[in-house]
TIRO-2110 file (N, C-alpha, C; in Angstrom, 1 decimal):
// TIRO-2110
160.2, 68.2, 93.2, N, 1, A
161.3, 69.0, 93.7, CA, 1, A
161.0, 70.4, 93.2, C, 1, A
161.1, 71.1, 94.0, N, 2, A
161.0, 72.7, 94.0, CA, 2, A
161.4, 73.7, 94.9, C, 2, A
161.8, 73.1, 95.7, N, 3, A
162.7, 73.7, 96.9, CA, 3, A
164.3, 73.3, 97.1, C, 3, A
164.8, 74.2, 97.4, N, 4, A
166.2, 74.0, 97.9, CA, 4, A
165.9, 72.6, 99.3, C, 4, A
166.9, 72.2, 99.5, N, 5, A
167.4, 71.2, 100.5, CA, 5, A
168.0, 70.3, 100.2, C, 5, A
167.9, 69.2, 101.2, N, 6, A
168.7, 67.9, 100.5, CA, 6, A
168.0, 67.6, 99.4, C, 6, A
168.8, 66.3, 98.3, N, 7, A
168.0, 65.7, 97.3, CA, 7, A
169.3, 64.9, 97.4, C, 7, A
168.7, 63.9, 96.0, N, 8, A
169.4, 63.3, 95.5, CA, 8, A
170.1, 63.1, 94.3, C, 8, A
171.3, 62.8, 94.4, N, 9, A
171.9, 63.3, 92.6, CA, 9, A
171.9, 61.5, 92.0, C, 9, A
172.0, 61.0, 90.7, N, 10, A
171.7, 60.1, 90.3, CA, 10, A
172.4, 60.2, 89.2, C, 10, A
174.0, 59.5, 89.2, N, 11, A
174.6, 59.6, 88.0, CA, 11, A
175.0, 58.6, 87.3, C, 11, A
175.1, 58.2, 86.0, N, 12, A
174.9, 57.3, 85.2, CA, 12, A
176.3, 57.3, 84.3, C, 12, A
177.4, 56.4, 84.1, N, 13, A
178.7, 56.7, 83.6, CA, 13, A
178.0, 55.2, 82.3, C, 13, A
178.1, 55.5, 81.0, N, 14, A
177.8, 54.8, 79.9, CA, 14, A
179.0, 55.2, 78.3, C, 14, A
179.1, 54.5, 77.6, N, 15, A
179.7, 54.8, 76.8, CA, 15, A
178.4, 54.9, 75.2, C, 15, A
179.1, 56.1, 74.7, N, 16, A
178.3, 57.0, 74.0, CA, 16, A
177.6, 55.7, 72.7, C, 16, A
178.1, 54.4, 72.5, N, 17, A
178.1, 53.7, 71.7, CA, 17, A
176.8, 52.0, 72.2, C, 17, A
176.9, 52.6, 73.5, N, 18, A
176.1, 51.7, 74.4, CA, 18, A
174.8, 51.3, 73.7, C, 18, A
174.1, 50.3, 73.4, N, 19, A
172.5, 50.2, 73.4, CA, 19, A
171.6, 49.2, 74.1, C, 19, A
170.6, 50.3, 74.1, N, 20, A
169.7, 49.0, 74.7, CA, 20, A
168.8, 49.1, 74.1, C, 20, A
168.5, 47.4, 73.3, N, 21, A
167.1, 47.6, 72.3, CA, 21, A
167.2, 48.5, 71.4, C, 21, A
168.6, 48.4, 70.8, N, 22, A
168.7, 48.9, 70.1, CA, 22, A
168.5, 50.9, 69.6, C, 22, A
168.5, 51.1, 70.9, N, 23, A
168.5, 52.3, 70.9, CA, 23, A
169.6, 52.9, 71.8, C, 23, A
170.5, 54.2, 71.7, N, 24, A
171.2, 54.7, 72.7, CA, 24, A
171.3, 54.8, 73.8, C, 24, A
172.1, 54.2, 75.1, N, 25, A
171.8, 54.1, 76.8, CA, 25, A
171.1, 55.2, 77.2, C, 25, A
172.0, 56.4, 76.8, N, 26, A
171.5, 58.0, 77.5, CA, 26, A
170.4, 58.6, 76.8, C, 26, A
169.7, 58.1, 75.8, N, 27, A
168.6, 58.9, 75.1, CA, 27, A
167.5, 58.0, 75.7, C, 27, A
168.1, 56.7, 76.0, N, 28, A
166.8, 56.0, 76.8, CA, 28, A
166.8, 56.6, 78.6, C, 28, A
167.6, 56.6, 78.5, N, 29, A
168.1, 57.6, 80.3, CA, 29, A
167.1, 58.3, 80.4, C, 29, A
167.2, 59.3, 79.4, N, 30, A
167.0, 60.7, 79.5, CA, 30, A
165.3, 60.4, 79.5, C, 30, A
164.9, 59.7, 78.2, N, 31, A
163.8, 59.8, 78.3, CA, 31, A
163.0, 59.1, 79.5, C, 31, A
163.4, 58.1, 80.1, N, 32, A
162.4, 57.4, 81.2, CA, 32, A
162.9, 58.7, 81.9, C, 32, A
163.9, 59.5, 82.2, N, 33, A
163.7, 60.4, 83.7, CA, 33, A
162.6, 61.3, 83.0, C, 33, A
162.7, 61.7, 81.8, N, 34, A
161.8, 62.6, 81.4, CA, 34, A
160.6, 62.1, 81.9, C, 34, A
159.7, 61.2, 81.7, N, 35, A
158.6, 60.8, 81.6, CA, 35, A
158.5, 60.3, 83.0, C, 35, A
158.9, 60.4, 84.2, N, 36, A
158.8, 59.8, 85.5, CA, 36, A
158.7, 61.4, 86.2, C, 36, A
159.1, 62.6, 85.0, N, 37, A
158.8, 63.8, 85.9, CA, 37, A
160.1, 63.9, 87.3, C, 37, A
161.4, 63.5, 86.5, N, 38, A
162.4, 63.9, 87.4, CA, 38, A
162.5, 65.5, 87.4, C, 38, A
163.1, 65.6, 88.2, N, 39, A
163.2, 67.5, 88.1, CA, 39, A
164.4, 68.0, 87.0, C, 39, A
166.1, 67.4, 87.4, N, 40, A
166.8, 67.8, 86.3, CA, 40, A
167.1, 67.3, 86.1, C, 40, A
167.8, 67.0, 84.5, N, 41, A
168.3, 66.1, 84.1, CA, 41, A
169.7, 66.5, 83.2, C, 41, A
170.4, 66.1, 83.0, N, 42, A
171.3, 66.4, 82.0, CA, 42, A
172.4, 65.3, 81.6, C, 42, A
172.7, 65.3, 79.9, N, 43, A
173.8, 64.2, 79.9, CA, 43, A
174.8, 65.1, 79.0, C, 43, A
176.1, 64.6, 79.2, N, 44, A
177.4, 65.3, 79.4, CA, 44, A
178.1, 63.9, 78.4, C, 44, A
179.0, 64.6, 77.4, N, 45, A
179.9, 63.9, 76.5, CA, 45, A
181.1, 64.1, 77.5, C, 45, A
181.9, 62.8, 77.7, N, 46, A
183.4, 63.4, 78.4, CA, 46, A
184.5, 62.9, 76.6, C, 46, A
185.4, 64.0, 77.1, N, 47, A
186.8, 63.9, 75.9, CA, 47, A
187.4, 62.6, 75.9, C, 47, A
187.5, 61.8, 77.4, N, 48, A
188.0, 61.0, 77.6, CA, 48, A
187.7, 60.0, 79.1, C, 48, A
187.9, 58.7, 79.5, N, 49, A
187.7, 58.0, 80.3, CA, 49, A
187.5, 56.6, 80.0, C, 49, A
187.7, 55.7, 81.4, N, 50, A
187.4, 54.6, 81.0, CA, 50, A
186.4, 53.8, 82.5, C, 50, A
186.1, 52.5, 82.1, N, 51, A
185.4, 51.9, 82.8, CA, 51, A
185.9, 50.9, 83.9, C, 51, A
185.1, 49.9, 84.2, N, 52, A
185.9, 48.4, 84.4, CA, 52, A
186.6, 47.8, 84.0, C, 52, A
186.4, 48.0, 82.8, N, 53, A
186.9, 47.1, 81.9, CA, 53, A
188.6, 47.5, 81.2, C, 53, A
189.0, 48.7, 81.9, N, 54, A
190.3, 49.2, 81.8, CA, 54, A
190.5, 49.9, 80.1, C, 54, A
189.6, 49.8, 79.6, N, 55, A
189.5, 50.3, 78.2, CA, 55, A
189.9, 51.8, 78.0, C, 55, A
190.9, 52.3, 77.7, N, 56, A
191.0, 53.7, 77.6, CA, 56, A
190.6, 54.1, 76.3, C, 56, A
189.2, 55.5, 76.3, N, 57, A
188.3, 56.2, 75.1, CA, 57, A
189.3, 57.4, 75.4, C, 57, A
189.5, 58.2, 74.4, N, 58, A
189.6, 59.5, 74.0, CA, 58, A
189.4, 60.3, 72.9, C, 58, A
189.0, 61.3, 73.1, N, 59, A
189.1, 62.0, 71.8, CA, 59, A
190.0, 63.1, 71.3, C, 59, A
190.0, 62.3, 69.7, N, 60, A
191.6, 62.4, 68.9, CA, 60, A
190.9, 63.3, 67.9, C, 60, A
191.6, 64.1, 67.6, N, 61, A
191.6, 65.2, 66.4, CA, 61, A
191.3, 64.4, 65.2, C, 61, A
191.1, 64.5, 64.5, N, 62, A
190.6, 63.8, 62.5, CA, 62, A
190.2, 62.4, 63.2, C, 62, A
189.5, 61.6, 64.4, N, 63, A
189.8, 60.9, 64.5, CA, 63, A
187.6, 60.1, 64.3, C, 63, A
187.5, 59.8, 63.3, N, 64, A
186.2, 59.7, 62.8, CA, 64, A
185.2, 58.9, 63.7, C, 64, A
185.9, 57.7, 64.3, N, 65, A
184.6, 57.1, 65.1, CA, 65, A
185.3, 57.1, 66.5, C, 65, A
184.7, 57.2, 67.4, N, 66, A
184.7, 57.2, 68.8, CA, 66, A
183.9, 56.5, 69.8, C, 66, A
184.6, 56.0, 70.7, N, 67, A
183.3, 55.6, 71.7, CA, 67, A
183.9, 56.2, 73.2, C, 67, A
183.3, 57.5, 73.2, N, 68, A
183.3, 58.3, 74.6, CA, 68, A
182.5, 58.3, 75.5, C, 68, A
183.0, 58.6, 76.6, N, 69, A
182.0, 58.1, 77.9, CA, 69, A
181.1, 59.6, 78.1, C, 69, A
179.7, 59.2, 78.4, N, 70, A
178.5, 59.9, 78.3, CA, 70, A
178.3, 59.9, 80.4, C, 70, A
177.8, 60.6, 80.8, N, 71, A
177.7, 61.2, 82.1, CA, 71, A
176.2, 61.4, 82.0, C, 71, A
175.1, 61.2, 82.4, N, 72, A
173.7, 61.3, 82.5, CA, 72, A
173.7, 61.4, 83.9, C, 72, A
173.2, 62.7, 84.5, N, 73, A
173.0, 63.3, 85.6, CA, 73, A
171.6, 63.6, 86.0, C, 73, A
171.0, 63.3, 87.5, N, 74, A
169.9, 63.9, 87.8, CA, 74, A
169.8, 63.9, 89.1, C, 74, A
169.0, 65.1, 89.2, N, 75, A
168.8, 65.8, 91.0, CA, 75, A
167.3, 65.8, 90.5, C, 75, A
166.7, 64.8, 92.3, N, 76, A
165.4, 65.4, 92.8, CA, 76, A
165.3, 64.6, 94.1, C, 76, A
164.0, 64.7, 94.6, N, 77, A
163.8, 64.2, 95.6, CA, 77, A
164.2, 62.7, 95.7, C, 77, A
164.6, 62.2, 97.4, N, 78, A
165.1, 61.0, 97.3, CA, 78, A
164.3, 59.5, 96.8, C, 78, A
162.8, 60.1, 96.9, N, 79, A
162.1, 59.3, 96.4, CA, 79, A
161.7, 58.9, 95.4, C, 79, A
161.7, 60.1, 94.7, N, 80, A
161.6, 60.5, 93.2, CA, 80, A
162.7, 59.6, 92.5, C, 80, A
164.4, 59.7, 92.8, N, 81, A
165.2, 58.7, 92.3, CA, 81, A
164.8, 57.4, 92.6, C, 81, A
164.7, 57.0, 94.1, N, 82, A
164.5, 55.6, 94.3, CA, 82, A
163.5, 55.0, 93.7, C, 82, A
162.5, 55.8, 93.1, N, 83, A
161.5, 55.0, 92.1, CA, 83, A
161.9, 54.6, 90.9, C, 83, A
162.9, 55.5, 90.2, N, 84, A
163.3, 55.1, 89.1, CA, 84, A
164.5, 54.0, 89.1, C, 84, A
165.1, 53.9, 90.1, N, 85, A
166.5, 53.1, 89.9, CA, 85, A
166.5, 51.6, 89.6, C, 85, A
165.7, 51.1, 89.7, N, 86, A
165.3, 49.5, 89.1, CA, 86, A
165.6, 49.5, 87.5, C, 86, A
164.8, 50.5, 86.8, N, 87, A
164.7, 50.6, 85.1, CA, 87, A
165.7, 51.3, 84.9, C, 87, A
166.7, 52.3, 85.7, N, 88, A
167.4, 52.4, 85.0, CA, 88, A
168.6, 51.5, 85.2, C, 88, A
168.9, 51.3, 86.3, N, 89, A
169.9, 49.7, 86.7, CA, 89, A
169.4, 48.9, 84.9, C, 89, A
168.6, 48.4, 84.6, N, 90, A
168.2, 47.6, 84.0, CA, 90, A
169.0, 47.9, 82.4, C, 90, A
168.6, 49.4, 82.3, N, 91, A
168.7, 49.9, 80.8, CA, 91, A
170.4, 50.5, 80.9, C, 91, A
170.9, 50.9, 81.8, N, 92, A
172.4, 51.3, 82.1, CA, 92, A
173.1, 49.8, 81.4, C, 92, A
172.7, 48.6, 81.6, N, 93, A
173.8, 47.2, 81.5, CA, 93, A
175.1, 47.6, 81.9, C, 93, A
175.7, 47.4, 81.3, N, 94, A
177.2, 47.3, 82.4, CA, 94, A
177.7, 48.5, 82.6, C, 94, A
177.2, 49.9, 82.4, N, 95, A
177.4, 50.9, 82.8, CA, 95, A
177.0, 50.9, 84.7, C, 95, A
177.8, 52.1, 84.7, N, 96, A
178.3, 52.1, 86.3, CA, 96, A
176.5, 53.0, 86.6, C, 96, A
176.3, 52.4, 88.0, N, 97, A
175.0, 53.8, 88.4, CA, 97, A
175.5, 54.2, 89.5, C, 97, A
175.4, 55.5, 90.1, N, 98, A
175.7, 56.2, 91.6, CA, 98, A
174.8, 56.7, 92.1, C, 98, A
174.2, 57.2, 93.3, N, 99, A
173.4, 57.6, 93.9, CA, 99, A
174.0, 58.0, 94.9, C, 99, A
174.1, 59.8, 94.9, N, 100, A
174.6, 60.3, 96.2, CA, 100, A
173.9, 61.1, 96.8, C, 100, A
174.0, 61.6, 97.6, N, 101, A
173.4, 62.9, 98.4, CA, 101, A
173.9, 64.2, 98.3, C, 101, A
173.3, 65.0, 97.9, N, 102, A
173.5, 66.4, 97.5, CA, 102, A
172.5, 67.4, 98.0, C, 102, A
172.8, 68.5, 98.0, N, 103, A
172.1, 70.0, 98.5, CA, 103, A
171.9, 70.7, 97.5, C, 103, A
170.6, 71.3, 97.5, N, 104, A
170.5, 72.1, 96.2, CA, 104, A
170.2, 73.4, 97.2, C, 104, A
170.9, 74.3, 96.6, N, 105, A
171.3, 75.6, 97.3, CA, 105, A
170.6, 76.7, 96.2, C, 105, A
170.1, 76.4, 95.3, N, 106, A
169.4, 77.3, 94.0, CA, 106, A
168.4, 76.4, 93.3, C, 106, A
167.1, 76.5, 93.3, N, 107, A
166.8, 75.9, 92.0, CA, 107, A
165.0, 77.0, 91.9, C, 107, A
165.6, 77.6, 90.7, N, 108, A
164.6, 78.3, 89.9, CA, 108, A
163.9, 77.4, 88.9, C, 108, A
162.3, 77.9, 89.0, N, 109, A
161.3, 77.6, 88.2, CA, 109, A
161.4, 78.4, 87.1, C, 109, A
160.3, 78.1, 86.2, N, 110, A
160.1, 79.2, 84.4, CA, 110, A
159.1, 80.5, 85.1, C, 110, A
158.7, 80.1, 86.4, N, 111, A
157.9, 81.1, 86.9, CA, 111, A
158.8, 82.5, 87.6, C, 111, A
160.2, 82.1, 87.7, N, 112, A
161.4, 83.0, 88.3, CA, 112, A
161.3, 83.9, 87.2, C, 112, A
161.6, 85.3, 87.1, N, 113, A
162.6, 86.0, 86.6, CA, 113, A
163.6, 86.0, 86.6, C, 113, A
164.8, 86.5, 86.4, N, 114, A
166.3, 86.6, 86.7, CA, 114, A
166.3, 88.0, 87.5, C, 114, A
END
């Protein structure tokens, strides 16, 4: 991905407390997109939300342990997602996966200036 046009956005709804194998959902997220050479990636803390499971998370002032819902986002080509979505279905577990269609109307390289 390096041009504007359609793509695909690829969002991942997990709670921050999640593991797989013992390691955190979105750091395993992040890193298989990393290493499959997704284009962008980003994971997002929400204040608050819940799942299927009707569980209401939020975050409370002095409030020491939390389990908030994490947002792991990525845009590239359609095929670029569809290669990954098996491993991450897999490593998500009962986290929700989405796959929508989007337009990318800007996307600068490190070779851009501003």
């Amino acid at each position: 991905m390096g041009t504007e046009g359609a793509a695909k956005k690829l969002t991942v709804y997990v709670d921050e407390t999640d593991r797989f194998e013992g390691r955190p959902v979105y750091e395993l997220l992040m890193n298989l997109l990393y290493t499959n050479k997704i284009a962008g990636v980003g994971a997002f803390r929400g204040v608050a939300g819940y799942g299927s499971d009707r569980v209401f998370h939020t975050a409370k002032m002095l409030e020491l342990s939390t389990t908030l819902p994490i947002k792991v986002e990525a845009v590239d080509a359609a095929e670029m997602i569809e290669s990954v979505l098996p491993e991450v279905c897999r490593i998500a577990g009962k986290g929700l996966v989405e796959v929508s269609d989007t337009t990318v109307v800007k996307c600068s390289t490190k070779d851009h200036a501003p």
